[in-house]
C-alpha positions in Angstrom: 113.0 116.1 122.2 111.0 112.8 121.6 108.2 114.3 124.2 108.4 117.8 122.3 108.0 116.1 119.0 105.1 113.9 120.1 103.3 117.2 122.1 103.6 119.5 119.0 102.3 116.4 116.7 99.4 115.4 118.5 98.0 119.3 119.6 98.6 120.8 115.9 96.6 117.4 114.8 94.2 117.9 116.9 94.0 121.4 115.7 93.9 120.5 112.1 91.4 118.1 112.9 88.9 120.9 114.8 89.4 122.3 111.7 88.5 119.8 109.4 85.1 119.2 110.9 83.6 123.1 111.6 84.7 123.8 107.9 84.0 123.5 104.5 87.7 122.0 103.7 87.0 118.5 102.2 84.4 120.0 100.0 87.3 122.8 98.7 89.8 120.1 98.8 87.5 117.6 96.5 86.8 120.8 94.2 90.1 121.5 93.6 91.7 118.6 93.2 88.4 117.3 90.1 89.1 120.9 88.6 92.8 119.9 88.4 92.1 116.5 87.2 89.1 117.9 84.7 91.9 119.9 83.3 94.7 117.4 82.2 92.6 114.2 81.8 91.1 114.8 78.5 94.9 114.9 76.7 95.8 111.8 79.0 93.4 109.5 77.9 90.4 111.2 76.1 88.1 110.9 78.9 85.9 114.4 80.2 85.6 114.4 84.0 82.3 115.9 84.9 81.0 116.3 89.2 78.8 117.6 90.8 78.0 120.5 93.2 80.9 120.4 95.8 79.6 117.9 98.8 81.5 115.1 100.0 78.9 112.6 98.7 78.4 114.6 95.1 78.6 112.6 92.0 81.8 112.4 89.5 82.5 110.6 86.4 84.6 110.0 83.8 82.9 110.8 80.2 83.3 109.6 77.0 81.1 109.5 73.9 78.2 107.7 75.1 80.5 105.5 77.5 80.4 106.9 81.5 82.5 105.4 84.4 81.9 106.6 87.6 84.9 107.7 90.1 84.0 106.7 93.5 86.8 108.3 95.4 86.0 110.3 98.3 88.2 113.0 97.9 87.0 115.2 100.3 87.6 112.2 102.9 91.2 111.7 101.2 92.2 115.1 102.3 92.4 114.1 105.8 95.7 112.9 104.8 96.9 116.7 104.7 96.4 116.3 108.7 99.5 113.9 109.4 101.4 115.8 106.8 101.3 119.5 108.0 101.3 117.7 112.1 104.6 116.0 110.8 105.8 119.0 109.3 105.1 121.7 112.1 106.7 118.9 115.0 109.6 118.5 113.2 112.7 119.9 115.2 115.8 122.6 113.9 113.5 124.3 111.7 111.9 128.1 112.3 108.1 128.3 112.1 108.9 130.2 109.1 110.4 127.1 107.4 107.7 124.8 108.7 104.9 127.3 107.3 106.4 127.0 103.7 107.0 123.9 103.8 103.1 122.7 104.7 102.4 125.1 102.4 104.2 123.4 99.1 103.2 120.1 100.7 99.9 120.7 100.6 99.9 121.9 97.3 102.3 118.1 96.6 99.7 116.3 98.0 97.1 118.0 95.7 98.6 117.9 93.0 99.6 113.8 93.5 95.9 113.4 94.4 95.1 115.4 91.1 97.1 113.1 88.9 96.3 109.7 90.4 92.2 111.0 89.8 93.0 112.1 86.3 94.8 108.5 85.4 92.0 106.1 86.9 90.0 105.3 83.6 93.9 104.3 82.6 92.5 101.6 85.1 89.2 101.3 85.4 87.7 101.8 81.7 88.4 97.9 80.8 85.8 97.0 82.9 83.0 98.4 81.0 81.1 95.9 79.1 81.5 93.0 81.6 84.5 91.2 79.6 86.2 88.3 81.1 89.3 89.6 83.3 92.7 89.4 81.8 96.1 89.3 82.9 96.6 92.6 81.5 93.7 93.4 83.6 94.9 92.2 87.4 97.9 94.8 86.5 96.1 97.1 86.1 94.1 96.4 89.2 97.2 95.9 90.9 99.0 99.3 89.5 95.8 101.1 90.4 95.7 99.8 93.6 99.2 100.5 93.9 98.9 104.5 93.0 96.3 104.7 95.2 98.3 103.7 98.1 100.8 105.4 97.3 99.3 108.6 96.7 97.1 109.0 99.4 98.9 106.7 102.3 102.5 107.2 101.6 102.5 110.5 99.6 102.3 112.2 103.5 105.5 110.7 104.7 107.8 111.4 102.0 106.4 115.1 101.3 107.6 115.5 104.6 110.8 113.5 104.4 111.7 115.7 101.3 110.4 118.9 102.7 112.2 118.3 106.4 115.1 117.1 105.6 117.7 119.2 106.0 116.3 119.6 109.8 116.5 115.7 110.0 119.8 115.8 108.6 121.2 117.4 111.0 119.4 115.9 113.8 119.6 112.1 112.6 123.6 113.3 112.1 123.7 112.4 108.3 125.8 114.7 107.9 129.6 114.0 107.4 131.2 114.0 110.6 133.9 116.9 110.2 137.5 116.0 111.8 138.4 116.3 115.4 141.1 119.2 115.4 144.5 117.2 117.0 144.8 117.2 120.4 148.0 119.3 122.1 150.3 117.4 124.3 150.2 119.0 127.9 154.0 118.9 129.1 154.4 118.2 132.9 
């Protein structure tokens, strides 16, 4: 099963990753996720998000009044995390395909989503840093919180989609299930 798991893995990996590079998907993925972002951050935090034309090396910043911060997260790269996810997903044993195709479907959609909110919060993070003002505490947390989501989001986010999305396959096959009781044994007479 190990073998089977670690085959399936590495050739739908390999797979997404043929994908990755003949298409256009980190420049969709980038798109979708700043639309999302453009959507909610204004009622988070009064910033507008405005980018670019949809490349992998466009422009996009956080807006407000007069004030501008600059986002440089490379979404489009980010979205290689996606890859690990839907390979982790699709090798995961004592599920149909059927199973495995929603559930890379509504991971994907997770991981945009997280990716979506962590973009929309970063002036939570980032906008003290405008004007060149001595650091503060309050500051290195918020370095250290927005350093945090970041991992989080786009390192970790892939393993528990999956854990969530998988497990009542890995349930069963890490036996986390409760053990039901042995029916009693008869006593053979000689």
């Amino acid at each position: 099963m190990k073998w089977r798991f670690a085959g399936t893995f590495l050739a739908t990996f390999a797979v997404l990753t043929l994908i990755w590079a003949v298409t256009d998907f980190g420049d969709i993925y980038r798109v979708i996720v700043l639309t999302l972002a453009q959507a909610v951050s204004p009622l988070l935090h009064g910033w507008f998000l405005e980018f670019d034309t949809p490349t992998l090396r466009a422009a996009a910043a956080f807006k407000r009044g007069t004030e501008s911060l600059p986002m440089p997260l490379r979404l489009g790269d980010i979205s290689m995390g996606l890859m690990p996810l839907v390979s982790l997903i699709v090798a995961t044993p004592g599920q149909t395909w059927r199973r495995a195709a929603i559930a890379s479907v509504i991971g994907c959609l997770l991981f945009c989503f997280i990716d979506a909110f962590v973009v929309a919060i970063f002036p939570l993070f980032m906008d003290q840093r405008l004007g060149g003002a001595p650091q503060t505490m309050l500051d290195t947390v918020k370095d250290t919180v927005g350093v945090f989501s970041g991992l989080v989001a786009f390192v970790l986010a892939p393993l528990g989609i999956w854990f969530v999305l998988t497990y009542p396959a890995l349930r069963s096959l890490w036996q986390l299930s409760e053990l039901q009781p042995s029916p009693p044994r008869r006593k053979v007479r000689s």
